[in-house]
PDB file as gemmi writes it, atoms N, CA and C in Angstrom:
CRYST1    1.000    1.000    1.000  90.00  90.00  90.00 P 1                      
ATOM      1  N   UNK A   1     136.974 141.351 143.231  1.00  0.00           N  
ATOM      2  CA  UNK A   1     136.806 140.334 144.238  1.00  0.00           C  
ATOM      3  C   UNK A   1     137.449 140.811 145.521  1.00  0.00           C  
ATOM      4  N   UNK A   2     137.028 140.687 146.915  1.00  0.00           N  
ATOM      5  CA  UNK A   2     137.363 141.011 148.019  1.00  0.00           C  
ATOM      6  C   UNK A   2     137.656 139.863 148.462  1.00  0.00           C  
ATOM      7  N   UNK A   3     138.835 139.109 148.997  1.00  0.00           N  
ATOM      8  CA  UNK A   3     138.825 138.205 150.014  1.00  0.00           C  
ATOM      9  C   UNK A   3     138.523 138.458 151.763  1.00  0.00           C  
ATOM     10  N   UNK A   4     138.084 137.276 151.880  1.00  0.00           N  
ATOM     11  CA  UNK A   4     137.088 137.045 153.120  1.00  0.00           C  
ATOM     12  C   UNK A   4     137.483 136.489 154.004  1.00  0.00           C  
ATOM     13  N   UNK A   5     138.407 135.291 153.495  1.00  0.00           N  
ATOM     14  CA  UNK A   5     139.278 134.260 154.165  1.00  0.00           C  
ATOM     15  C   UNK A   5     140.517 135.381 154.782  1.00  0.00           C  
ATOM     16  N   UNK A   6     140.777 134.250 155.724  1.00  0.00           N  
ATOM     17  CA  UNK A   6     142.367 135.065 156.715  1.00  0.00           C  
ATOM     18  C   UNK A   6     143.407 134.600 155.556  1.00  0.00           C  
ATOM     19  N   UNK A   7     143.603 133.529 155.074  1.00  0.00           N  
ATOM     20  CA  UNK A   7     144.936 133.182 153.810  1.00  0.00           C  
ATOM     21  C   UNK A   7     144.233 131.932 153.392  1.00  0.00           C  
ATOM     22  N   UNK A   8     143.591 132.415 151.864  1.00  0.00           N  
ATOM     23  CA  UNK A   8     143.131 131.805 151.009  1.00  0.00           C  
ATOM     24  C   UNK A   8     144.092 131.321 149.778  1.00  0.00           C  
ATOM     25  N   UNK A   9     144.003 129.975 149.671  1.00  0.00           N  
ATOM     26  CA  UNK A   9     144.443 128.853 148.866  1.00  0.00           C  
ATOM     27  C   UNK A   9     144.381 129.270 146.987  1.00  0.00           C  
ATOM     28  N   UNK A  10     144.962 130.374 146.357  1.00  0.00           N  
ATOM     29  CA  UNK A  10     144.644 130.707 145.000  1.00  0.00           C  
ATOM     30  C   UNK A  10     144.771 129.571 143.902  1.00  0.00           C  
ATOM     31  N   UNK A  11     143.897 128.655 143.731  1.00  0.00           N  
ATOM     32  CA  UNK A  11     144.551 127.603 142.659  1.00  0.00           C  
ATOM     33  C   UNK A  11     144.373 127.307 141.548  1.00  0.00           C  
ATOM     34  N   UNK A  12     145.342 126.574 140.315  1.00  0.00           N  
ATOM     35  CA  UNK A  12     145.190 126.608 138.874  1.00  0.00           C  
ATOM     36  C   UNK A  12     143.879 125.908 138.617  1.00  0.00           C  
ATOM     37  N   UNK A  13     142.601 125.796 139.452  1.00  0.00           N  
ATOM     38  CA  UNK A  13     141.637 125.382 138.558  1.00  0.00           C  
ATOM     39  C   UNK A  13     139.985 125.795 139.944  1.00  0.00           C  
ATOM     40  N   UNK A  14     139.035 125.275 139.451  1.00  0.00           N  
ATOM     41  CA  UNK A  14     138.216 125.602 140.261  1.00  0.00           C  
ATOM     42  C   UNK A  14     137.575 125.041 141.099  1.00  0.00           C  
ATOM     43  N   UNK A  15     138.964 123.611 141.812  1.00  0.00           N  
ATOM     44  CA  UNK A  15     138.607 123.061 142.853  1.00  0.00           C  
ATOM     45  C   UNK A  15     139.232 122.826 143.709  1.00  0.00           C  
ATOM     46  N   UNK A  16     139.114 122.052 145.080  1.00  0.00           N  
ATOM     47  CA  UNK A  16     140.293 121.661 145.729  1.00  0.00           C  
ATOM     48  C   UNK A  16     141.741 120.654 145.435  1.00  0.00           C  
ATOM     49  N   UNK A  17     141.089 120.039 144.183  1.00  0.00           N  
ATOM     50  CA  UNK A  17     141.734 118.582 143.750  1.00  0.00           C  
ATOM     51  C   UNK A  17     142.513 119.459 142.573  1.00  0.00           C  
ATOM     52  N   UNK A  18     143.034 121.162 142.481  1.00  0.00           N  
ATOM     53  CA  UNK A  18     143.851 121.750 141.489  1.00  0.00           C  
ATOM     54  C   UNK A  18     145.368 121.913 142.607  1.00  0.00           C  
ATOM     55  N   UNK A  19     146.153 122.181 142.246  1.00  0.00           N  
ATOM     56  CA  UNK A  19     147.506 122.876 142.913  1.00  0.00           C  
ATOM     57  C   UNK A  19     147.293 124.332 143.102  1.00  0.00           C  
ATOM     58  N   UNK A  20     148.113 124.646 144.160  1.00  0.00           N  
ATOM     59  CA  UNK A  20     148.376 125.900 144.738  1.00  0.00           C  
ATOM     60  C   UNK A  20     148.634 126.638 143.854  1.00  0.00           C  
ATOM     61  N   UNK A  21     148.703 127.645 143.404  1.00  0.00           N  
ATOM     62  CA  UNK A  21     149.344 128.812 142.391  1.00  0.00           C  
ATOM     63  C   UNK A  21     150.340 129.832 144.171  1.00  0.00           C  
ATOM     64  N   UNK A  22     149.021 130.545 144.889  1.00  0.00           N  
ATOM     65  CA  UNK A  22     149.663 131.582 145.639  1.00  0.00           C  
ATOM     66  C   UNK A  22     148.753 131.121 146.523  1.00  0.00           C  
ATOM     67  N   UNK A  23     148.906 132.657 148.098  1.00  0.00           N  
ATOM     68  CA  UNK A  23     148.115 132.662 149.107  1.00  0.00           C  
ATOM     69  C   UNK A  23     147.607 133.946 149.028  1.00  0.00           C  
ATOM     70  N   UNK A  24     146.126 134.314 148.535  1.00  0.00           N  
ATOM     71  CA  UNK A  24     145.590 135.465 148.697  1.00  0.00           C  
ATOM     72  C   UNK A  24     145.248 135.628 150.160  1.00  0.00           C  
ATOM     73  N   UNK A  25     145.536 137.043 151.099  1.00  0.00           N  
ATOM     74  CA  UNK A  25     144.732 137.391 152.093  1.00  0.00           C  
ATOM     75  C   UNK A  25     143.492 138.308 152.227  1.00  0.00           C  
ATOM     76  N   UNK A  26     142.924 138.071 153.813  1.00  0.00           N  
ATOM     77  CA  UNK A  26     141.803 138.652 153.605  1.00  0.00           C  
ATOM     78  C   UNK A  26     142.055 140.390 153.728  1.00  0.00           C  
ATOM     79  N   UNK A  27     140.950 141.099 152.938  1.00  0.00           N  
ATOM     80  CA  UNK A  27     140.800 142.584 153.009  1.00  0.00           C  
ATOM     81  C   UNK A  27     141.834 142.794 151.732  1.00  0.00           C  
ATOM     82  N   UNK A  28     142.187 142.016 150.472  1.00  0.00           N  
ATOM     83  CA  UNK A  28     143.069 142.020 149.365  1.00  0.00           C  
ATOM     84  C   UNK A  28     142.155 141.821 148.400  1.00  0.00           C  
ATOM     85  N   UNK A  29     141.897 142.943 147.457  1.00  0.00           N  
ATOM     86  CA  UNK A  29     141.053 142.666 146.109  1.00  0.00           C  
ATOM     87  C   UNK A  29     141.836 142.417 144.985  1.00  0.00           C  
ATOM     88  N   UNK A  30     141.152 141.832 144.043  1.00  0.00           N  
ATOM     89  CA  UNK A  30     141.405 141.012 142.631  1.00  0.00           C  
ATOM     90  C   UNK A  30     140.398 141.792 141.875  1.00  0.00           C  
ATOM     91  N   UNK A  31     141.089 141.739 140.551  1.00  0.00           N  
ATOM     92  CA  UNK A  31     139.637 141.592 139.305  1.00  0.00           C  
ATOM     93  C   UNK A  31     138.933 140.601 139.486  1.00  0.00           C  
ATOM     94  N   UNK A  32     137.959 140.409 139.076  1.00  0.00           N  
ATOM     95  CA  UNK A  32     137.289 139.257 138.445  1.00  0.00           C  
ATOM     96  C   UNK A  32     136.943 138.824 137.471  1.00  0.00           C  
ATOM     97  N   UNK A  33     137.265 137.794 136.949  1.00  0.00           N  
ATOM     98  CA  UNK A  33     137.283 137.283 135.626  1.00  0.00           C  
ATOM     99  C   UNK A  33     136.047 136.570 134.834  1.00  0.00           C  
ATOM    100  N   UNK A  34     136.077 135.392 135.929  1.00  0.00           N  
ATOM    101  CA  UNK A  34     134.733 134.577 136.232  1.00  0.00           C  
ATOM    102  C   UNK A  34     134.365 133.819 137.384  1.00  0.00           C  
ATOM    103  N   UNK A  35     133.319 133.302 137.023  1.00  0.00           N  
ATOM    104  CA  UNK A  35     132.604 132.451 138.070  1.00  0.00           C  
ATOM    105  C   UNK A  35     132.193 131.194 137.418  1.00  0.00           C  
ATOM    106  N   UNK A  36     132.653 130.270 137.965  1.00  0.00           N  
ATOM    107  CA  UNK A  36     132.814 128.521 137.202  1.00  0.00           C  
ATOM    108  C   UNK A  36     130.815 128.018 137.870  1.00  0.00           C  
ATOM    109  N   UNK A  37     130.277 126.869 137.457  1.00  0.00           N  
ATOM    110  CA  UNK A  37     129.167 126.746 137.500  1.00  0.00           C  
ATOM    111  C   UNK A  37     129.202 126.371 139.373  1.00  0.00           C  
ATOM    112  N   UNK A  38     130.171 126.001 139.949  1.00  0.00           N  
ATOM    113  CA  UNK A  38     130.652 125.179 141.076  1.00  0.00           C  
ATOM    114  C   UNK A  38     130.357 126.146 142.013  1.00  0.00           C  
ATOM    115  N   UNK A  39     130.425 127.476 142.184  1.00  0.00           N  
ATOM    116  CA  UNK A  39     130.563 128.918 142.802  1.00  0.00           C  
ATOM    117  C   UNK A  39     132.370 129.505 142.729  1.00  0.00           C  
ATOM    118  N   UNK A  40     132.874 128.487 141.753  1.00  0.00           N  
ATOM    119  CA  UNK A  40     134.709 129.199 142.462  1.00  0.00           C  
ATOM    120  C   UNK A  40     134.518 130.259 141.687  1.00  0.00           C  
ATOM    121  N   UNK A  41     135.523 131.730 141.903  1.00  0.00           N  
ATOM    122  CA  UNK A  41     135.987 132.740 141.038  1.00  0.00           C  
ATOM    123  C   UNK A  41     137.376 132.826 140.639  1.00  0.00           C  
ATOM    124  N   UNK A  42     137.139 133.040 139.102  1.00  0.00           N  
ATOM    125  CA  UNK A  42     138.769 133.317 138.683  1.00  0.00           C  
ATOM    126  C   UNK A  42     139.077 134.180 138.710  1.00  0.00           C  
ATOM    127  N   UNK A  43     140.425 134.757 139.478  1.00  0.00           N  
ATOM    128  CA  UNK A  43     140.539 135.950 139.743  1.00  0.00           C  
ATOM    129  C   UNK A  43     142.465 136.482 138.927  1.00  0.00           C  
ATOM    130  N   UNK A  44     142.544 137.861 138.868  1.00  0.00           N  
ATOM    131  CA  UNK A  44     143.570 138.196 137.999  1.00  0.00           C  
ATOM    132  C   UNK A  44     144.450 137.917 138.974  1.00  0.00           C  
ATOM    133  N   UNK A  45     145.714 137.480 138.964  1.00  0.00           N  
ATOM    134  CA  UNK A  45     146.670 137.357 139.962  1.00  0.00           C  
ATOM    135  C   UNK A  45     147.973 137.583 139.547  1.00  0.00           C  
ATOM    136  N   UNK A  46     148.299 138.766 139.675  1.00  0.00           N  
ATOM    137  CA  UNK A  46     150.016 138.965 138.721  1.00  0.00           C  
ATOM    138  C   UNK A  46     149.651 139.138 137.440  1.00  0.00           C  
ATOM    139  N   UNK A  47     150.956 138.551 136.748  1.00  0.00           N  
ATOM    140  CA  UNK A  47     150.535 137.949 135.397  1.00  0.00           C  
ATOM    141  C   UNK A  47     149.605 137.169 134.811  1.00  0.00           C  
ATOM    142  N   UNK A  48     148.706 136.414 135.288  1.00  0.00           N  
ATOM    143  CA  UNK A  48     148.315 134.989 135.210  1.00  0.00           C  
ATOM    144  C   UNK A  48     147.050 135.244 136.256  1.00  0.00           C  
ATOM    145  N   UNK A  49     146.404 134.474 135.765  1.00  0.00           N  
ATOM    146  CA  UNK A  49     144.944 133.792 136.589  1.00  0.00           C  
ATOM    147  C   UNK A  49     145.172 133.038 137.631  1.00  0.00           C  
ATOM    148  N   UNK A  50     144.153 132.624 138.524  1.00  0.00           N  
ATOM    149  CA  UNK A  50     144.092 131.524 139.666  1.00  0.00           C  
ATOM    150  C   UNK A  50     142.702 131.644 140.407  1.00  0.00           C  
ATOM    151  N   UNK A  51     142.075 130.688 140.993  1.00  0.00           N  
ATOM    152  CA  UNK A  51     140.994 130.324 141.583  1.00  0.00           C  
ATOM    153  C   UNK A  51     140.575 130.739 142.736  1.00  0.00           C  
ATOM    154  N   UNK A  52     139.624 130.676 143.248  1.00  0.00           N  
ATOM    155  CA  UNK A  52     139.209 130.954 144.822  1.00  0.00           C  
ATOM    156  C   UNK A  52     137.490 130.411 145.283  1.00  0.00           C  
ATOM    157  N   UNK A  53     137.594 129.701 146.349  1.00  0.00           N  
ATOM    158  CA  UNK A  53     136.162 129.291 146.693  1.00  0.00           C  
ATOM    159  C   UNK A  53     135.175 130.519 146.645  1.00  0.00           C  
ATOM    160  N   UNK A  54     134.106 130.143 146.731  1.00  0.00           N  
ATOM    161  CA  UNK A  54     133.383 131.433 147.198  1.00  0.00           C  
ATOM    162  C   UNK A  54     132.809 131.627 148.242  1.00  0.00           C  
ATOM    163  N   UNK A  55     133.503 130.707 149.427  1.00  0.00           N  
ATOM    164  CA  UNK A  55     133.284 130.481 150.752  1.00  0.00           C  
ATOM    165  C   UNK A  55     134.326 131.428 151.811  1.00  0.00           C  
ATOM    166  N   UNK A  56     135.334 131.941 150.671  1.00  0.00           N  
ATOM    167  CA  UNK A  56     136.239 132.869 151.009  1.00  0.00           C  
ATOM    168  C   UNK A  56     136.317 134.346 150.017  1.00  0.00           C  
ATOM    169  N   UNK A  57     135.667 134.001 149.446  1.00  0.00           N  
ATOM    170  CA  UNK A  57     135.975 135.488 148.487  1.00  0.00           C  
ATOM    171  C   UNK A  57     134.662 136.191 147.678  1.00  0.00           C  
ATOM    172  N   UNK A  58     134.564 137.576 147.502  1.00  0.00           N  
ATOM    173  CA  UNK A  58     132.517 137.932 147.349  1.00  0.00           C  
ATOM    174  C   UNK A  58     132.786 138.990 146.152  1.00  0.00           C  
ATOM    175  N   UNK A  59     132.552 138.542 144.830  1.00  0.00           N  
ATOM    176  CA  UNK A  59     131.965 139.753 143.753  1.00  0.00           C  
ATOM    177  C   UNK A  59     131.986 141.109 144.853  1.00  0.00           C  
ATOM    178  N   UNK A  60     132.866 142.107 144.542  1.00  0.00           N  
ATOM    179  CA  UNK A  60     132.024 143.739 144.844  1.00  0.00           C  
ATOM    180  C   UNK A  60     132.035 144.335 144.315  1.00  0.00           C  
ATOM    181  N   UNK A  61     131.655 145.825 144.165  1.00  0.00           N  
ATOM    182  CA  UNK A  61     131.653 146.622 142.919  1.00  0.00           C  
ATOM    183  C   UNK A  61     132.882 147.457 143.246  1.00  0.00           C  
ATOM    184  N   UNK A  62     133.765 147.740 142.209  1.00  0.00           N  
ATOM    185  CA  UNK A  62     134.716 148.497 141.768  1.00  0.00           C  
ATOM    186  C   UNK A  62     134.926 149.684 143.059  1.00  0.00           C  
ATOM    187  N   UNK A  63     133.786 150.667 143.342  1.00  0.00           N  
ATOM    188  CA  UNK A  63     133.642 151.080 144.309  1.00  0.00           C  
ATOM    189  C   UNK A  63     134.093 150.888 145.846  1.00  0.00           C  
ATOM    190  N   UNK A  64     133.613 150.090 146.206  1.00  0.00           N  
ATOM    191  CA  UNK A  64     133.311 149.693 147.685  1.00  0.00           C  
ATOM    192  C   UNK A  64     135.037 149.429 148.199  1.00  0.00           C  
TER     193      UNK A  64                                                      
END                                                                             
């Protein structure tokens, strides 16, 4: 996952109505875990998982 956003909101679920976990920034990649039916992605963060819109953050390939 590439973030897109300038400081994106990482949170324990795959909406706005979850709590903060962290602040991912933009040009900062993640694994990716999944993608909820909503468009959010769960992304690896530390130890532990956390969320991200997909209005801020884009699937890329390993590569890029």
């Amino acid at each position: 996952m590439a973030i897109s956003g300038s400081s994106v909101n990482a949170r324990k679920g795959p909406a706005t109505g979850y709590g903060v976990l962290t602040i991912v920034h933009a040009g900062e990649r993640y694994a990716h875990i999944a993608t909820a039916r909503n468009g959010w992605h769960c992304i690896a963060v530390g130890d532990g998982t956390a969320w991200v819109s997909n209005k801020y953050a884009e699937v890329v390939d390993v590569e890029q």
